[in-house]
N, CA, C and O atoms as a Tripos MOL2 file, in Angstrom:
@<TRIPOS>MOLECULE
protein
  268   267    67     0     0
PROTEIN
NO_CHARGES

@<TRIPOS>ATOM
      1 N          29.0440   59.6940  125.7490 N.3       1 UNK1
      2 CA         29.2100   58.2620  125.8610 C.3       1 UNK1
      3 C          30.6540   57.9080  125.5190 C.2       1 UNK1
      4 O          31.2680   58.6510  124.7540 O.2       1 UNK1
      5 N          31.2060   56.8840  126.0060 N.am      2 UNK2
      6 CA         32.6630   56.5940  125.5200 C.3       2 UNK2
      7 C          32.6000   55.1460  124.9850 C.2       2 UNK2
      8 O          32.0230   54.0880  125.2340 O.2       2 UNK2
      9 N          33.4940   55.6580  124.1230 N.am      3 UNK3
     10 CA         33.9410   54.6170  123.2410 C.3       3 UNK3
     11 C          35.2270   53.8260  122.8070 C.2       3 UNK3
     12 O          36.1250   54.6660  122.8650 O.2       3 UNK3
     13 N          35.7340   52.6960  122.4230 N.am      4 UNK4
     14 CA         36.7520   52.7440  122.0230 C.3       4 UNK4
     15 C          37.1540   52.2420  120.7010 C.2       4 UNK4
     16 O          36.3880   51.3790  120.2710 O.2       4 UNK4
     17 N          37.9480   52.4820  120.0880 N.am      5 UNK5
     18 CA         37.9890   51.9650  118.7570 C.3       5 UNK5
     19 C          39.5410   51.3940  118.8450 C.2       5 UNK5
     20 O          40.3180   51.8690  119.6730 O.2       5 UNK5
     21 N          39.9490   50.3140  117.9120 N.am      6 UNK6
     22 CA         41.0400   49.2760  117.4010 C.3       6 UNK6
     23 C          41.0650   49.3360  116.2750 C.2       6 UNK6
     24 O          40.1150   48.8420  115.6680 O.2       6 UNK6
     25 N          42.0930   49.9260  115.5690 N.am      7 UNK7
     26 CA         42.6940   49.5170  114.5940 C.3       7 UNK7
     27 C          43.5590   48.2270  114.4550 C.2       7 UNK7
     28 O          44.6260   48.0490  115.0440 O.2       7 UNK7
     29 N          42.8800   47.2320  113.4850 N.am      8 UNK8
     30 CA         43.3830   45.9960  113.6480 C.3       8 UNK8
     31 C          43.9170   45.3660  112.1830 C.2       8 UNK8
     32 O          43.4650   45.6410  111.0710 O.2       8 UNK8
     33 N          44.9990   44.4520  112.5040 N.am      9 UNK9
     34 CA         45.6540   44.1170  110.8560 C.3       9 UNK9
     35 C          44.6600   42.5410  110.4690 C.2       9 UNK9
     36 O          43.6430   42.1070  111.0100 O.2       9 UNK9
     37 N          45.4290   42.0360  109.3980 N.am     10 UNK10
     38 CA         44.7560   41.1590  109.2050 C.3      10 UNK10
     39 C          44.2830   39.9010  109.6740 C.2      10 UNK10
     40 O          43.5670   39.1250  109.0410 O.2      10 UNK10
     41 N          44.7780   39.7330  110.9480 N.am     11 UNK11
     42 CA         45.2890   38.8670  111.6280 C.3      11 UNK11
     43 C          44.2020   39.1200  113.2450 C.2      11 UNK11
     44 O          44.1070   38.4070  114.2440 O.2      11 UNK11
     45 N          43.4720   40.5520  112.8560 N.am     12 UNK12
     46 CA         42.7740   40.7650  114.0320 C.3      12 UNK12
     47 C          43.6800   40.9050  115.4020 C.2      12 UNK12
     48 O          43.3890   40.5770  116.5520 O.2      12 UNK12
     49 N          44.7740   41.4510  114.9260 N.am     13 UNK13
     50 CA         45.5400   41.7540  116.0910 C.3      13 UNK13
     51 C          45.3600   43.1350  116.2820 C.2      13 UNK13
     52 O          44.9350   43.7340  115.2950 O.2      13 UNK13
     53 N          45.5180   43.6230  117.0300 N.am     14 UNK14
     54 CA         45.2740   45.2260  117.8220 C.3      14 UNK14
     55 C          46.6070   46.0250  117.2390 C.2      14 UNK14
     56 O          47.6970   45.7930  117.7630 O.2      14 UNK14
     57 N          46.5340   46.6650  116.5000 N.am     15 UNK15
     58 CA         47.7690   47.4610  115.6000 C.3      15 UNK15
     59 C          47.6780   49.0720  116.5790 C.2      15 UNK15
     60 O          48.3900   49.9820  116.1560 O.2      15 UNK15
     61 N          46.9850   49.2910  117.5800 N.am     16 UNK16
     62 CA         46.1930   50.9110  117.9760 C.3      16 UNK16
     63 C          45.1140   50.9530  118.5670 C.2      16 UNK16
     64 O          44.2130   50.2620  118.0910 O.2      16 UNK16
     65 N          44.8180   51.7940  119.8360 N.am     17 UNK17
     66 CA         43.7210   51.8960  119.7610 C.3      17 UNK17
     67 C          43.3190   53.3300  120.5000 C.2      17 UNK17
     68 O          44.1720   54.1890  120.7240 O.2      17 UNK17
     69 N          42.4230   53.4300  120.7260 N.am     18 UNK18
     70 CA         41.9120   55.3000  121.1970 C.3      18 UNK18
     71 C          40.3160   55.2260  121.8310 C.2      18 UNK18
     72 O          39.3560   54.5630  121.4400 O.2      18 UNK18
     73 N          40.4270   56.0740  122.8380 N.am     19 UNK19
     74 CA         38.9920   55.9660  123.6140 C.3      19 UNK19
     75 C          38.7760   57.2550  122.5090 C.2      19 UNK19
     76 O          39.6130   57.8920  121.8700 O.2      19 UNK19
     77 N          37.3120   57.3570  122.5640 N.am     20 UNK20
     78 CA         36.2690   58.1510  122.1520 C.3      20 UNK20
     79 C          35.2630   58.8700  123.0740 C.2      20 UNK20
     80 O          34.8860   58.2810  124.0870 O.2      20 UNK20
     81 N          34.9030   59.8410  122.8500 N.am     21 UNK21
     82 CA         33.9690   60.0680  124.2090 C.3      21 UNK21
     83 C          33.3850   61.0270  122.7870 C.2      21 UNK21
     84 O          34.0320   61.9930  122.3820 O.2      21 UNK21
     85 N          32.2910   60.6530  122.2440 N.am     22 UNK22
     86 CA         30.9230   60.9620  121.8310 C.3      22 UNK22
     87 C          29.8230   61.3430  122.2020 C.2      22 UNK22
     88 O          29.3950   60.9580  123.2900 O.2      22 UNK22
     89 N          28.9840   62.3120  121.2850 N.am     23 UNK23
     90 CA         27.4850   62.4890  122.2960 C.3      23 UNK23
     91 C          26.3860   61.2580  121.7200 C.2      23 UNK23
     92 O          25.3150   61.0700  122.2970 O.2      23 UNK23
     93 N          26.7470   60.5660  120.6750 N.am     24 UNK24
     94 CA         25.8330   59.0590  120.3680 C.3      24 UNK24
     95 C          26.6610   58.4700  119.5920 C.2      24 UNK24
     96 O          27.7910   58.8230  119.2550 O.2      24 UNK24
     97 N          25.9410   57.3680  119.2580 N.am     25 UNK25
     98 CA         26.4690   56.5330  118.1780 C.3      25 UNK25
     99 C          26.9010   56.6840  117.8020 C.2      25 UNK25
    100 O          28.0870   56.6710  118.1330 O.2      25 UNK25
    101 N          26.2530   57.1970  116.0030 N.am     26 UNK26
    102 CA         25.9850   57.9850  114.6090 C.3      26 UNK26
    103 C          27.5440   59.0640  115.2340 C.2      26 UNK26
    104 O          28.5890   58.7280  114.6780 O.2      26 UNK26
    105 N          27.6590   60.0320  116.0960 N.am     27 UNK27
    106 CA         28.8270   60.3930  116.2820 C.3      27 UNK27
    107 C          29.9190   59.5740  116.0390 C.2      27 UNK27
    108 O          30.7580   59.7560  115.1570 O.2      27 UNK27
    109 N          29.8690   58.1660  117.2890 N.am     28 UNK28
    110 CA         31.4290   57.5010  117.1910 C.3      28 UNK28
    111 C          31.2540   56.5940  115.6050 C.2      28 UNK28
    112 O          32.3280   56.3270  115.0650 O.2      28 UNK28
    113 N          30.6870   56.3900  115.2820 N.am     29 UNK29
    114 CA         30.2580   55.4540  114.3000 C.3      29 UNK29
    115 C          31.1800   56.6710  112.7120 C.2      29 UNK29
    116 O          32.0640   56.2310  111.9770 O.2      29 UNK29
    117 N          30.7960   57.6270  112.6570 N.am     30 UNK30
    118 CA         31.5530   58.8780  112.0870 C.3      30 UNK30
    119 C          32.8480   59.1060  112.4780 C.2      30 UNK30
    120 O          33.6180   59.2990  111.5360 O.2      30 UNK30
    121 N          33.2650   59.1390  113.4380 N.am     31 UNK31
    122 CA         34.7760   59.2840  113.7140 C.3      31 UNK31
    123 C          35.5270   58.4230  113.6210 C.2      31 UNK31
    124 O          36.4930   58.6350  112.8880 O.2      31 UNK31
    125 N          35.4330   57.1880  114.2570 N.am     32 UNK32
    126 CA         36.0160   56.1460  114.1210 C.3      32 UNK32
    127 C          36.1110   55.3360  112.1000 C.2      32 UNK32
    128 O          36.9380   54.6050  111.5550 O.2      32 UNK32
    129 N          35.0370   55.8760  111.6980 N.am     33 UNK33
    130 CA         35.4330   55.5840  109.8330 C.3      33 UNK33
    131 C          36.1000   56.5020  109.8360 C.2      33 UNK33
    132 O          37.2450   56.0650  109.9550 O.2      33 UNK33
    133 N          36.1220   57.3570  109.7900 N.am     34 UNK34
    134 CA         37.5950   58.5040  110.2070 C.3      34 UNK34
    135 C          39.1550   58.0950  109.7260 C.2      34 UNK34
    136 O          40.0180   58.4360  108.9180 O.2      34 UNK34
    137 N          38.8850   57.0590  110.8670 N.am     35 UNK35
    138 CA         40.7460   56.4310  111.2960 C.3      35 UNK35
    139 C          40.6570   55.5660  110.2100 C.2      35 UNK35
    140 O          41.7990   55.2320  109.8960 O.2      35 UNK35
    141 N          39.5650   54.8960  109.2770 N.am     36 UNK36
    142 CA         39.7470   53.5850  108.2480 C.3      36 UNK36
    143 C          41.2790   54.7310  107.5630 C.2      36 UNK36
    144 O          41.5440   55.9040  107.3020 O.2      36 UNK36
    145 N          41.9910   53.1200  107.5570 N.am     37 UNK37
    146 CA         42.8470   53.5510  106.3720 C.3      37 UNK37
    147 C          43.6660   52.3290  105.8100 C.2      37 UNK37
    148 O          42.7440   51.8450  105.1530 O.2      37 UNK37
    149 N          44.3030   51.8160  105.6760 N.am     38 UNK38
    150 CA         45.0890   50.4430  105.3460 C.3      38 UNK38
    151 C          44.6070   49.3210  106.2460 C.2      38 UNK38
    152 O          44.6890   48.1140  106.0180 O.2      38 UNK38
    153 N          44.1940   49.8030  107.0940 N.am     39 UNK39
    154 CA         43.3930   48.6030  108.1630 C.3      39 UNK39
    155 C          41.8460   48.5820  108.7080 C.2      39 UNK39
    156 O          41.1220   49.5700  108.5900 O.2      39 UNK39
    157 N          41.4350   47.4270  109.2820 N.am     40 UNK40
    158 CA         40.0730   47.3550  109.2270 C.3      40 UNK40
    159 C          40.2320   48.2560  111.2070 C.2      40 UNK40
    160 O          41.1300   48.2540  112.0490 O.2      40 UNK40
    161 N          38.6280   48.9670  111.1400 N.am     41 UNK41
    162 CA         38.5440   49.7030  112.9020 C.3      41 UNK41
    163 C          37.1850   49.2150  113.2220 C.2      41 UNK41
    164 O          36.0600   49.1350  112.7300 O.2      41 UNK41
    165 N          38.0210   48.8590  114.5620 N.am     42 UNK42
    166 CA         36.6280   48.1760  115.2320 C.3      42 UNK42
    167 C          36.0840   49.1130  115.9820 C.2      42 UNK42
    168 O          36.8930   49.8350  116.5640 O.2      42 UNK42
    169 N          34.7350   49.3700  116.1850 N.am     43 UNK43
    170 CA         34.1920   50.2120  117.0420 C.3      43 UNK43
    171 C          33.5920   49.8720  118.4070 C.2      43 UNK43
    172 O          32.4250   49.5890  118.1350 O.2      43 UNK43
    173 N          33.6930   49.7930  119.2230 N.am     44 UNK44
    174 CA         33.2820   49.2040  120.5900 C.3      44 UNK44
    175 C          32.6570   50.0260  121.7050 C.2      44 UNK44
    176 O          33.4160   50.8950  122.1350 O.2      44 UNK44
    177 N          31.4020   49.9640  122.3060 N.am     45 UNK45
    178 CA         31.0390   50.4060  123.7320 C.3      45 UNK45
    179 C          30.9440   49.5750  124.7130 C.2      45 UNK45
    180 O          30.0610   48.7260  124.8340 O.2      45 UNK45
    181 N          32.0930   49.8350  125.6640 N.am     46 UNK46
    182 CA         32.0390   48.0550  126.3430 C.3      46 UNK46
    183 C          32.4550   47.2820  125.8510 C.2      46 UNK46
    184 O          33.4310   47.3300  125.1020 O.2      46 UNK46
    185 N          31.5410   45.9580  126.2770 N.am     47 UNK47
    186 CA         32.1480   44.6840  125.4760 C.3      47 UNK47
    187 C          31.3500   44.3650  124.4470 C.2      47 UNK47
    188 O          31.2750   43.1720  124.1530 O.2      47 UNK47
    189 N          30.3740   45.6160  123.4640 N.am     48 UNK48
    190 CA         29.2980   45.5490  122.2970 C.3      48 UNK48
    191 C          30.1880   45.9750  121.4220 C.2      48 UNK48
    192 O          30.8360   47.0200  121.3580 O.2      48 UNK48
    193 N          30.1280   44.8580  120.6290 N.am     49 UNK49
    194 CA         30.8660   45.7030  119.0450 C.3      49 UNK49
    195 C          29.9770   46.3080  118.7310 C.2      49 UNK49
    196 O          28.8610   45.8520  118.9810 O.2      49 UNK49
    197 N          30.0940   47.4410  118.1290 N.am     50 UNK50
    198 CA         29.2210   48.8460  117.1890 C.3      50 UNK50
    199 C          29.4650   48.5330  115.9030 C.2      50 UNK50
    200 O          28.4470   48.3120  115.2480 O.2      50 UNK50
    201 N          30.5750   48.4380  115.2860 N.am     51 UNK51
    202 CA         30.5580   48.4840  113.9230 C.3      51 UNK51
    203 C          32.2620   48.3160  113.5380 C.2      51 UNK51
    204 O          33.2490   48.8330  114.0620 O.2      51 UNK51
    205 N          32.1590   47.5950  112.6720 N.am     52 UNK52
    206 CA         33.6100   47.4320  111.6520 C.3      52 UNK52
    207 C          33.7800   48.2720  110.3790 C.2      52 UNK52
    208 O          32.8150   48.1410  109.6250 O.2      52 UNK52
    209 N          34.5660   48.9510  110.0090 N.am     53 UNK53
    210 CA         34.9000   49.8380  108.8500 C.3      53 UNK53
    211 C          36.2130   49.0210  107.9700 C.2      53 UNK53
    212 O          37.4400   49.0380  108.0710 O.2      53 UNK53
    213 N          35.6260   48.6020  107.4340 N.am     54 UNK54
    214 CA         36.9340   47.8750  106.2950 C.3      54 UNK54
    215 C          37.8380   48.3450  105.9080 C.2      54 UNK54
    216 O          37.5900   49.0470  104.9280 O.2      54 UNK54
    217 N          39.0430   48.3230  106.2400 N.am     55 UNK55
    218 CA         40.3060   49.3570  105.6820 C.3      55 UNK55
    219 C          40.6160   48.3930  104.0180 C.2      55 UNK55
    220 O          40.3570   47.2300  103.7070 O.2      55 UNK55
    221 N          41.1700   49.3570  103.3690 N.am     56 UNK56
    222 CA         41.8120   49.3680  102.1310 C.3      56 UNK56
    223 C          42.7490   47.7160  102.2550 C.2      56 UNK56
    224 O          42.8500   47.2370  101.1260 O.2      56 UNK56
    225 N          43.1920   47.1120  102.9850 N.am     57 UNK57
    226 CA         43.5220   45.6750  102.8840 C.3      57 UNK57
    227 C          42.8310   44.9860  102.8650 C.2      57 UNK57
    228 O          43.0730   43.8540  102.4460 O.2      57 UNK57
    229 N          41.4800   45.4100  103.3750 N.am     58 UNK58
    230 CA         40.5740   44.0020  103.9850 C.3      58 UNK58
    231 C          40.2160   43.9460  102.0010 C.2      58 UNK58
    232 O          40.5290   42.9470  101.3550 O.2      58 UNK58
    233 N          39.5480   45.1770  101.3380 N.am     59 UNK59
    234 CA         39.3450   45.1940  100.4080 C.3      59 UNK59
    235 C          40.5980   44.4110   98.7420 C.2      59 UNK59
    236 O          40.4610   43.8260   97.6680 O.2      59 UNK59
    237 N          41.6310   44.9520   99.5910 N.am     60 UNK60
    238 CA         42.5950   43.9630   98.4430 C.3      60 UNK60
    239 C          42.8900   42.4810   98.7850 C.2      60 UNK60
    240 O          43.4750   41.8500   97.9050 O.2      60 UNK60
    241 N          42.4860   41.6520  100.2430 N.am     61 UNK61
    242 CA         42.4460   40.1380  100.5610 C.3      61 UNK61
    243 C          41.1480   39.5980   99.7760 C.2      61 UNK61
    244 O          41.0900   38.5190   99.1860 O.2      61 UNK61
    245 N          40.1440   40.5280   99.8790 N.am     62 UNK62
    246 CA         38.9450   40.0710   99.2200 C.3      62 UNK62
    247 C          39.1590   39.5510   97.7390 C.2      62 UNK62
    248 O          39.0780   38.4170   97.2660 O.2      62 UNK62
    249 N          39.5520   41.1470   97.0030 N.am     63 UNK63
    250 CA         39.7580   40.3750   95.3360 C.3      63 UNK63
    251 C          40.9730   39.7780   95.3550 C.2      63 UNK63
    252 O          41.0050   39.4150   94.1790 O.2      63 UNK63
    253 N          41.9580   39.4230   95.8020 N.am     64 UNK64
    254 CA         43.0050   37.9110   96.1470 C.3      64 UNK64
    255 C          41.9520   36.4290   96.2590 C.2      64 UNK64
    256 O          42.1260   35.3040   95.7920 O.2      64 UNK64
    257 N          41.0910   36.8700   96.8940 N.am     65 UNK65
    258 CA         40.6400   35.5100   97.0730 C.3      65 UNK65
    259 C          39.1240   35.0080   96.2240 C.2      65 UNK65
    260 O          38.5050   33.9790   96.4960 O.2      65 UNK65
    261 N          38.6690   36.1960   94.9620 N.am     66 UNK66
    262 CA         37.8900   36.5860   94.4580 C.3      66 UNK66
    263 C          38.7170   35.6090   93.0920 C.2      66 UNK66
    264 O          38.2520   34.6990   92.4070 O.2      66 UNK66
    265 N          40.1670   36.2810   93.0760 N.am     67 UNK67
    266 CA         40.1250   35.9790   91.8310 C.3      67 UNK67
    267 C          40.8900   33.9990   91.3590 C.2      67 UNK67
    268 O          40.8980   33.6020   90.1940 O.2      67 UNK67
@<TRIPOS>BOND
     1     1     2 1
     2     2     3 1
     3     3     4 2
     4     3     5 am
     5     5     6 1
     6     6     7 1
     7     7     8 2
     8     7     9 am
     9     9    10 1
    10    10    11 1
    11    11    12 2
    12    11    13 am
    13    13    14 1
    14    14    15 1
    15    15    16 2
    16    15    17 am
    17    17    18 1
    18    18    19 1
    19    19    20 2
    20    19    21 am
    21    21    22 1
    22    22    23 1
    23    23    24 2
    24    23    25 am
    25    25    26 1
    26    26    27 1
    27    27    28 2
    28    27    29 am
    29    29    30 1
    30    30    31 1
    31    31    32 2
    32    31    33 am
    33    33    34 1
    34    34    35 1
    35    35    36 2
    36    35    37 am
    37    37    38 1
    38    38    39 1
    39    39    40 2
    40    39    41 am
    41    41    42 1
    42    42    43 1
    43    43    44 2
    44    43    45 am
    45    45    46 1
    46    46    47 1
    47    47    48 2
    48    47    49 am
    49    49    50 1
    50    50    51 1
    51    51    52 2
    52    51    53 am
    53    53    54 1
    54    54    55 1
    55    55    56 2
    56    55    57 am
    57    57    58 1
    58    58    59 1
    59    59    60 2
    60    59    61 am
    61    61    62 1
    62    62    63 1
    63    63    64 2
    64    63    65 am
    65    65    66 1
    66    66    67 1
    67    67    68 2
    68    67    69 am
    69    69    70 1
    70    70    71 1
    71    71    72 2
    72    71    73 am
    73    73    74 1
    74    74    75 1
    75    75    76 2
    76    75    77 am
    77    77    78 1
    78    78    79 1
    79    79    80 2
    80    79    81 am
    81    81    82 1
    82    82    83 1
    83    83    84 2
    84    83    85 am
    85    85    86 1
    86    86    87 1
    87    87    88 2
    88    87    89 am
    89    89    90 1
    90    90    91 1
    91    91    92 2
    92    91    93 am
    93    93    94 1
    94    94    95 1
    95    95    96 2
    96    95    97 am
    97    97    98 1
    98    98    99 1
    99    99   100 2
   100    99   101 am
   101   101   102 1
   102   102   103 1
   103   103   104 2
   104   103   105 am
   105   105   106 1
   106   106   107 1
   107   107   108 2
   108   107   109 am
   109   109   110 1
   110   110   111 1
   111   111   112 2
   112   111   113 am
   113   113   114 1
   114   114   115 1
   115   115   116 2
   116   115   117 am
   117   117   118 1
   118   118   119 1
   119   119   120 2
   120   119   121 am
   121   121   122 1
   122   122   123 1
   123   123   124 2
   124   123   125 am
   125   125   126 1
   126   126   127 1
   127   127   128 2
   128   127   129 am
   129   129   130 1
   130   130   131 1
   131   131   132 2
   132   131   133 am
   133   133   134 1
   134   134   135 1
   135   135   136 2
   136   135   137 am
   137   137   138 1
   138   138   139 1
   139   139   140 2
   140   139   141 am
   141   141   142 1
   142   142   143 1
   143   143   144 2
   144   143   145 am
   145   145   146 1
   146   146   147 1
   147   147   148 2
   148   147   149 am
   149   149   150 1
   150   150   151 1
   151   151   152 2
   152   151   153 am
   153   153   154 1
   154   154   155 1
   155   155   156 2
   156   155   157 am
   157   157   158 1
   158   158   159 1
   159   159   160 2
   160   159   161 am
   161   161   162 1
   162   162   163 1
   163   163   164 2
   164   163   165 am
   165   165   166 1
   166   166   167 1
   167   167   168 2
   168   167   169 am
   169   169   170 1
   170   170   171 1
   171   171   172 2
   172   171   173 am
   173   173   174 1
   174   174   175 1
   175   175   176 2
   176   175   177 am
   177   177   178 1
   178   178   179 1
   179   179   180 2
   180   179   181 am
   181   181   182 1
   182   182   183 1
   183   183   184 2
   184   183   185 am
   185   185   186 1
   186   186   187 1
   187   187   188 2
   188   187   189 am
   189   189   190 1
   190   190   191 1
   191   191   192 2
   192   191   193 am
   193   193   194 1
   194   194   195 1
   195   195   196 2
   196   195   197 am
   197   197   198 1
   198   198   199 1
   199   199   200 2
   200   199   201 am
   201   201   202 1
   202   202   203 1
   203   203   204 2
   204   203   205 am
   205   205   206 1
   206   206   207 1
   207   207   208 2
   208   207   209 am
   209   209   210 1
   210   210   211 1
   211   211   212 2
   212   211   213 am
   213   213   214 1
   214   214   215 1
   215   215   216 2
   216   215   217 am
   217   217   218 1
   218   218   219 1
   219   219   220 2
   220   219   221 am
   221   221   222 1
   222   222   223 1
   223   223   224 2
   224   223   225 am
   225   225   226 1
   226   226   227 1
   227   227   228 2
   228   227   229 am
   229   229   230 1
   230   230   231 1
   231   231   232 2
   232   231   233 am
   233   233   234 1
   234   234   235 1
   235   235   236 2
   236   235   237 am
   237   237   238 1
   238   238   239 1
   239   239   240 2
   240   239   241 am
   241   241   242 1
   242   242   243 1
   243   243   244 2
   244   243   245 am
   245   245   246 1
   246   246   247 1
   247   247   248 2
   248   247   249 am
   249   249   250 1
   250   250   251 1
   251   251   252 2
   252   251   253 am
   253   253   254 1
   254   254   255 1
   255   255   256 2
   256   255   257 am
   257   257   258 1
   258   258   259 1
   259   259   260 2
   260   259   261 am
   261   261   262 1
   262   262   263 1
   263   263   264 2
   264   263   265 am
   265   265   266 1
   266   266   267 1
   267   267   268 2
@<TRIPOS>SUBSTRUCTURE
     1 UNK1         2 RESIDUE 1 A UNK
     2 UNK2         6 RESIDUE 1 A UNK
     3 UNK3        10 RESIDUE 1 A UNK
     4 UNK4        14 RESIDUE 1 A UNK
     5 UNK5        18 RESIDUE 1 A UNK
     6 UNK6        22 RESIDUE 1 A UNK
     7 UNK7        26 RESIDUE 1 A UNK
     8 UNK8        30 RESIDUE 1 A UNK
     9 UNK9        34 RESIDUE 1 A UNK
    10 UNK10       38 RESIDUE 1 A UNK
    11 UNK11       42 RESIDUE 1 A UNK
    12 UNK12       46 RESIDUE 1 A UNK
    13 UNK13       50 RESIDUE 1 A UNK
    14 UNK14       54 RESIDUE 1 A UNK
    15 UNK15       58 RESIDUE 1 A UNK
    16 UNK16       62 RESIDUE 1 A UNK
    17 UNK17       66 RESIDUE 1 A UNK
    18 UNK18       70 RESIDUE 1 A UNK
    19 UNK19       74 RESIDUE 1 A UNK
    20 UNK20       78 RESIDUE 1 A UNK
    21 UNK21       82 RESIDUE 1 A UNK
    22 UNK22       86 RESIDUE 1 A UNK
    23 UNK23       90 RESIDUE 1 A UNK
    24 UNK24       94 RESIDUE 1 A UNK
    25 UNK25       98 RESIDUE 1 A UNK
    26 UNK26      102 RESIDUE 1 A UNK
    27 UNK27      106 RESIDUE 1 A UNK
    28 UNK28      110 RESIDUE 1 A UNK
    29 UNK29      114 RESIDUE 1 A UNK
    30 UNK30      118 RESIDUE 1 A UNK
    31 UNK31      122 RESIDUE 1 A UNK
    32 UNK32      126 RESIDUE 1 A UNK
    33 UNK33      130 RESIDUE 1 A UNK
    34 UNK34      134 RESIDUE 1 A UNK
    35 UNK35      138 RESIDUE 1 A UNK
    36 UNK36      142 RESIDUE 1 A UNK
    37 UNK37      146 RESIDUE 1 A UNK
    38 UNK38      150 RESIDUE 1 A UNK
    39 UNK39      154 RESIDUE 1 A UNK
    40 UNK40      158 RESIDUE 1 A UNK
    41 UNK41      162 RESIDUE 1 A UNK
    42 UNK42      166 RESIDUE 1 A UNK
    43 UNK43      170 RESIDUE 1 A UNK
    44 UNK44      174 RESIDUE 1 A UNK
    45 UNK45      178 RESIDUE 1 A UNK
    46 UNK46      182 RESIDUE 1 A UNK
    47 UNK47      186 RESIDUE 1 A UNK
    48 UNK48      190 RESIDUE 1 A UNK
    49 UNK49      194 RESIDUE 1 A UNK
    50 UNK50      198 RESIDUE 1 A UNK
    51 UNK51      202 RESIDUE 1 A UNK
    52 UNK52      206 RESIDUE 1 A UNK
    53 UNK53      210 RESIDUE 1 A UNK
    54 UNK54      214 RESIDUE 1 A UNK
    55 UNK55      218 RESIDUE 1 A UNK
    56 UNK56      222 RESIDUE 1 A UNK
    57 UNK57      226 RESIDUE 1 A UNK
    58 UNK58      230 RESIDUE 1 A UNK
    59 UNK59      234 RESIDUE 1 A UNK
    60 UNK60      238 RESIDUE 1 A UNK
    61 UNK61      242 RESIDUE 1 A UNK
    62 UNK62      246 RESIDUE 1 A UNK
    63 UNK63      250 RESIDUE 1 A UNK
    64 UNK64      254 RESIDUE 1 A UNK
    65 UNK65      258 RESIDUE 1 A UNK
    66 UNK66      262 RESIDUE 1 A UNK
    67 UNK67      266 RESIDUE 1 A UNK
């Protein structure tokens, strides 16, 4: 199955992105948390979002706005 994933900043702008070609989900859903790293990755088949992985910023805007 193919996939694509976006690495995106805070702003939800497209910082990257990379097709995937997986044998399911649970595969791209695993690789694509992979790429989490300072930014949040969107996971996509088509025009279905799959899943968001929170990068390490999304987590430091949170307690900014926590505290």
């Amino acid at each position: 199955m193919r996939y694509r994933v976006f690495v995106v900043d805070s702003s939800r702008q497209v910082i990257c992105a990379a097709k995937l070609d997986c044998i399911d989900e649970q595969a791209a859903r695993r690789r694509a948390e992979q790429m989490r790293g300072e930014h949040d990755v969107e996971l996509w088949e088509g025009d279905r979002l799959v899943a968001v992985f929170q990068g390490a910023r999304s987590d430091e805007n949170r307690s900014d706005r926590l505290s």
